[in-house]
N, CA, C and O of each residue as an XYZ file, in Angstrom:
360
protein
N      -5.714      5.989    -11.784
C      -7.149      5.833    -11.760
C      -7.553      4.600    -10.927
O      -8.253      4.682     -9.917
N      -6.930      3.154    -11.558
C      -7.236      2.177    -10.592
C      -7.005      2.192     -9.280
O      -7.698      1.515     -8.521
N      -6.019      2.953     -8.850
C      -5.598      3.162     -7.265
C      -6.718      4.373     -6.320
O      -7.106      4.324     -5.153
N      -6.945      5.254     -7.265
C      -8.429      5.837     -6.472
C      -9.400      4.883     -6.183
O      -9.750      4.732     -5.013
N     -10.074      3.961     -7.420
C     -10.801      3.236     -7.272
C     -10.348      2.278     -5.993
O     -11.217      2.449     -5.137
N      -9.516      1.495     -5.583
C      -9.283      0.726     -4.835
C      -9.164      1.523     -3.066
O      -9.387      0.969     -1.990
N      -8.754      2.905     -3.318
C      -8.755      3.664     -2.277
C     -10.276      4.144     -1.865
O     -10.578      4.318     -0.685
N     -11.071      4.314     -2.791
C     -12.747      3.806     -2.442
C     -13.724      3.062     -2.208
O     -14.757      3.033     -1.539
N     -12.896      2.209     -3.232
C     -13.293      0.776     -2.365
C     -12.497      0.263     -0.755
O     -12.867     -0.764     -0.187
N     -11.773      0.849     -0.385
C     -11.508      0.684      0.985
C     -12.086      1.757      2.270
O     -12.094      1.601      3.491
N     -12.484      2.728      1.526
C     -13.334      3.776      2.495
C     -14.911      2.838      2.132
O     -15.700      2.870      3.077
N     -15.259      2.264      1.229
C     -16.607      1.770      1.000
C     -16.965      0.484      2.247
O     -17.946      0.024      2.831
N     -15.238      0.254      2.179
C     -14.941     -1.266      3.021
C     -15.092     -0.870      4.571
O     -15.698     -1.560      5.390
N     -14.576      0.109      4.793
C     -14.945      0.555      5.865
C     -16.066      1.218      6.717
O     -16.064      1.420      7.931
N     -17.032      1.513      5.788
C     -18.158      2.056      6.321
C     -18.692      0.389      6.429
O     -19.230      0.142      7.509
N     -18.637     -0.438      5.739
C     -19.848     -1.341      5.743
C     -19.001     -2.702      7.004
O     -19.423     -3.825      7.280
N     -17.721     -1.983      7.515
C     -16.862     -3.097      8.533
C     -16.157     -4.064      8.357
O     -15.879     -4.905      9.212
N     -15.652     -4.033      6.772
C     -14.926     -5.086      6.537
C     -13.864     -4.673      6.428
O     -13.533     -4.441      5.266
N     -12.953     -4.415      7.391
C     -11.854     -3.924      8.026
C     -10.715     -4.856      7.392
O     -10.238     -4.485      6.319
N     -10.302     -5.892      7.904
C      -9.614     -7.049      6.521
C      -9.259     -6.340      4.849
O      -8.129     -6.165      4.393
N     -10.274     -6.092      4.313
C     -10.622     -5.659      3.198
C     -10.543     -4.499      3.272
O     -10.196     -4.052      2.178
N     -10.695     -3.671      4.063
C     -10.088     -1.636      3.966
C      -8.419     -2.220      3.582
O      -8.058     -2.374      2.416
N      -7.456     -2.519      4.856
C      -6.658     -2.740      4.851
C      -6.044     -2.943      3.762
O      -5.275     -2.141      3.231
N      -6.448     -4.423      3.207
C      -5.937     -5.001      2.088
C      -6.290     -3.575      0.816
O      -5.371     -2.918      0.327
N      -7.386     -3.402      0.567
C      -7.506     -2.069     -1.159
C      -6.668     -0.997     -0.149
O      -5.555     -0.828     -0.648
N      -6.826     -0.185      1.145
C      -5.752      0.716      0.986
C      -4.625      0.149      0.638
O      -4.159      0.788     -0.305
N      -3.971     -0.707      0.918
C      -2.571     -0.851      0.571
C      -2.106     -1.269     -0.707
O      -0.944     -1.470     -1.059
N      -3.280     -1.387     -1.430
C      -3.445     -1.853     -3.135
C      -3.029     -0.497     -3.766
O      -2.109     -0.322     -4.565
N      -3.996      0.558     -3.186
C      -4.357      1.552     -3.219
C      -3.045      2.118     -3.617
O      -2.494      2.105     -4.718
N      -2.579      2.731     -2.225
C      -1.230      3.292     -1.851
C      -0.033      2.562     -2.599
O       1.018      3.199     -2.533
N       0.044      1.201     -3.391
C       1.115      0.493     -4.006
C       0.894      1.338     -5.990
O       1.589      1.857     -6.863
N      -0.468      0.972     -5.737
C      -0.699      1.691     -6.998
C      -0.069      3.546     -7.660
O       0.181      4.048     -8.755
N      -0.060      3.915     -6.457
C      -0.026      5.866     -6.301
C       1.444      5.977     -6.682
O       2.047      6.656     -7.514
N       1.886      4.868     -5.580
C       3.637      4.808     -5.675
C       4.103      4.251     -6.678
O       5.246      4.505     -7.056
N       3.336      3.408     -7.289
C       4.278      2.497     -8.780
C       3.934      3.848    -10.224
O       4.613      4.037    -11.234
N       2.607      4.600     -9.761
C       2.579      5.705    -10.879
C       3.685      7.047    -10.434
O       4.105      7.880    -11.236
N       3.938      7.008     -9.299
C       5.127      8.147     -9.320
C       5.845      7.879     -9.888
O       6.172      8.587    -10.840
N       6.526      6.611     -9.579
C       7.642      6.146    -10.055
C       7.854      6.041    -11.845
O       8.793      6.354    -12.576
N       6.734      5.550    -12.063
C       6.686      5.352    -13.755
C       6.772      6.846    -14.156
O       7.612      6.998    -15.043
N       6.176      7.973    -13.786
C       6.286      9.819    -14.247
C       7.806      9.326    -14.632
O       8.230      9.242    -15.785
N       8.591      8.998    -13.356
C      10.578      9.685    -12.948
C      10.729      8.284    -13.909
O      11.809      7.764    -13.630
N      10.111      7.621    -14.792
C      10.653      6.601    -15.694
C      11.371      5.320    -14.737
O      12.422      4.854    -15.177
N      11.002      4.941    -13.873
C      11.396      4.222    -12.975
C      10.203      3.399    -12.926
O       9.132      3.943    -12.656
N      10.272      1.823    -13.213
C       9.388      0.838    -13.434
C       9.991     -0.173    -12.193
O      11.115     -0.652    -12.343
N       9.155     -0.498    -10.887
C       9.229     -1.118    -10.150
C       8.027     -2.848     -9.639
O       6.807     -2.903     -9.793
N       8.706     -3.703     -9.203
C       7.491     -4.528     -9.077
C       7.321     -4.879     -7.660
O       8.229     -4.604     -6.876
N       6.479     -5.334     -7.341
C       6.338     -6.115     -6.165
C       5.331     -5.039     -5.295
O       5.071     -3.864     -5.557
N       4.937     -5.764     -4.332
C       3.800     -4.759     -2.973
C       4.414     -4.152     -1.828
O       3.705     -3.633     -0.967
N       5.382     -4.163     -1.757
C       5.897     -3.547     -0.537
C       5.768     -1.972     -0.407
O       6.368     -1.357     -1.289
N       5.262     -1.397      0.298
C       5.405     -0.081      0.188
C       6.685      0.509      0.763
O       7.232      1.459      0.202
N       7.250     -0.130      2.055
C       8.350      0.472      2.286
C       9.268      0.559      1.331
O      10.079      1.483      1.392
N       9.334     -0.548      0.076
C      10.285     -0.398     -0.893
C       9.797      0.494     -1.490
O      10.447      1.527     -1.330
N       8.736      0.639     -2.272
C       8.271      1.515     -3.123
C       8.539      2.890     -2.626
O       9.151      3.591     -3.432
N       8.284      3.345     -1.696
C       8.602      4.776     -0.963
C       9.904      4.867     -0.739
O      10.474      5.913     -1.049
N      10.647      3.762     -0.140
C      12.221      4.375     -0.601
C      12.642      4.629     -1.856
O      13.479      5.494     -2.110
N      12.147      3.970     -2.624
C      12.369      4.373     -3.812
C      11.946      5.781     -4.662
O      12.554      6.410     -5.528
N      10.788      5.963     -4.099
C      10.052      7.323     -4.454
C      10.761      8.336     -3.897
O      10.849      9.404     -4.503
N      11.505      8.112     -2.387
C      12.253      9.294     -1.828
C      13.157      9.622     -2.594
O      13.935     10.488     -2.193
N      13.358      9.014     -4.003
C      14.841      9.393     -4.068
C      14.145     10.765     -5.644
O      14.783     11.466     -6.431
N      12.694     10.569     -5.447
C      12.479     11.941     -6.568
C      11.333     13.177     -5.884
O      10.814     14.119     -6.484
N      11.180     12.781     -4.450
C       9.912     13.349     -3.549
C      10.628     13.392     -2.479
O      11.695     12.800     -2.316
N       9.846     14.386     -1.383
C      10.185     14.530     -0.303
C       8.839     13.728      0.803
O       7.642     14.003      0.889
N       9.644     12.712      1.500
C       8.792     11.667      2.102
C       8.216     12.189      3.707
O       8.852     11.820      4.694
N       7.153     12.941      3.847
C       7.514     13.046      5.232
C       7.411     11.742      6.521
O       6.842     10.650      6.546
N       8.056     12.309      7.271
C       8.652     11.295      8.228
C       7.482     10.460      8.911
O       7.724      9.300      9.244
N       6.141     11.042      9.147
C       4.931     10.296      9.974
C       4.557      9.566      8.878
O       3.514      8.912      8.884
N       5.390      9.614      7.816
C       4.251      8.666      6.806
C       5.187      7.112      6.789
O       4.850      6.071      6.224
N       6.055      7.288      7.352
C       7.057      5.841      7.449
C       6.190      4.506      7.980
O       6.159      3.468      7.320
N       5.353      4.700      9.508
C       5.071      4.087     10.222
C       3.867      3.602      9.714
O       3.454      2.445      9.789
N       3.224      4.755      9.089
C       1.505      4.266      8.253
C       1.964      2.933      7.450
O       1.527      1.790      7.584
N       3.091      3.468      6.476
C       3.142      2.180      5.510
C       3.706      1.059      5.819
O       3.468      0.077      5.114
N       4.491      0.964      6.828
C       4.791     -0.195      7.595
C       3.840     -0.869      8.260
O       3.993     -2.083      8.392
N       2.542     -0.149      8.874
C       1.495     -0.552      8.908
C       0.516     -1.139      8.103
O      -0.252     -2.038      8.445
N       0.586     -0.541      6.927
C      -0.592     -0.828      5.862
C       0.462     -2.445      5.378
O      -0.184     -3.492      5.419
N       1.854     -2.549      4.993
C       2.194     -3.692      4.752
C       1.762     -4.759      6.216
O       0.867     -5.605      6.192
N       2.169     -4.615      6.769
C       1.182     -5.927      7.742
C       0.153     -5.979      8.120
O      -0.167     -6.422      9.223
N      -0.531     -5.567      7.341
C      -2.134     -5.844      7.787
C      -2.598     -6.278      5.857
O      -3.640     -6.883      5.607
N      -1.554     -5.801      4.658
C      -2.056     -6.545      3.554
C      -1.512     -7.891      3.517
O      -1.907     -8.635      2.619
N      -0.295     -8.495      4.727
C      -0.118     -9.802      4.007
C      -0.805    -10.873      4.583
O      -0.575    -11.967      4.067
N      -1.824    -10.832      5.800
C      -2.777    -11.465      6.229
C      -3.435    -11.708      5.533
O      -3.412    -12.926      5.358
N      -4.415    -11.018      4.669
C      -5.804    -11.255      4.270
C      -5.700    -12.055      3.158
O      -6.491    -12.925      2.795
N      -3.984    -11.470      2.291
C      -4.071    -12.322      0.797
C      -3.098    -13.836      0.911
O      -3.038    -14.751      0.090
N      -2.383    -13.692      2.265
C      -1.575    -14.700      2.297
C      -1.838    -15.186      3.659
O      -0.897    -14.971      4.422
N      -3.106    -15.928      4.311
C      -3.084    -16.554      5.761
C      -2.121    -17.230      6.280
O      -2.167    -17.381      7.501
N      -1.097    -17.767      5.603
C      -0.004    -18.716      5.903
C       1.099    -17.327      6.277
O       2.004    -17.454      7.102
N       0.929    -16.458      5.775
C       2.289    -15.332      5.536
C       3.386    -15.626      6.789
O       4.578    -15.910      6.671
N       2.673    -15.482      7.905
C       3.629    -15.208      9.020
C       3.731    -16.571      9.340
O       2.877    -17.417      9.074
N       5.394    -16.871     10.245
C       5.435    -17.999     10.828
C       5.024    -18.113     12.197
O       5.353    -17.297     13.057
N       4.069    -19.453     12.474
C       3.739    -19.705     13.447
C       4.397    -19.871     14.646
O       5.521    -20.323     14.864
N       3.384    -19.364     15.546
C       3.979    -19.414     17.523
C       4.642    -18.025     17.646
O       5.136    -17.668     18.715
């Protein structure tokens, strides 16, 4: 439920241009979808990474392959907004 909500609040984020903020709730979003698959297959995971979370999900779903690059995407564009320091400088 909370992960729809946050996945609307990032289509909400996006109509009004706060692009930063789509980014960041989709990938809230999408962490949320994947930590409830996982909890169904009794598998309790932590952290935001989606590439982890989806490898992990592959091992009870079938992952298709164009969806690799989205979530590698959606992780670098959430660790900007919540962590400005994230990346190292130069």
């Amino acid at each position: 439920m909370q992960g729809q909500r946050d996945l609307k609040a990032a289509r909400d984020s996006l109509d009004a241009g706060n692009y930063e903020w789509t980014a960041f709730q989709a990938q809230q979003g999408a962490g949320k979808a994947l930590k409830a698959l996982l909890r169904f297959y009794n598998q309790e995971e932590r952290g935001h990474t989606l590439l982890h979370l989806l490898s992990e999900a592959q091992s009870y779903v079938a992952v298709p392959d164009d969806l690799w690059p989205k979530v590698r995407e959606l992780d670098r564009h959430y660790i900007q907004p919540r962590y400005p320091n994230g990346f190292d400088s130069g």
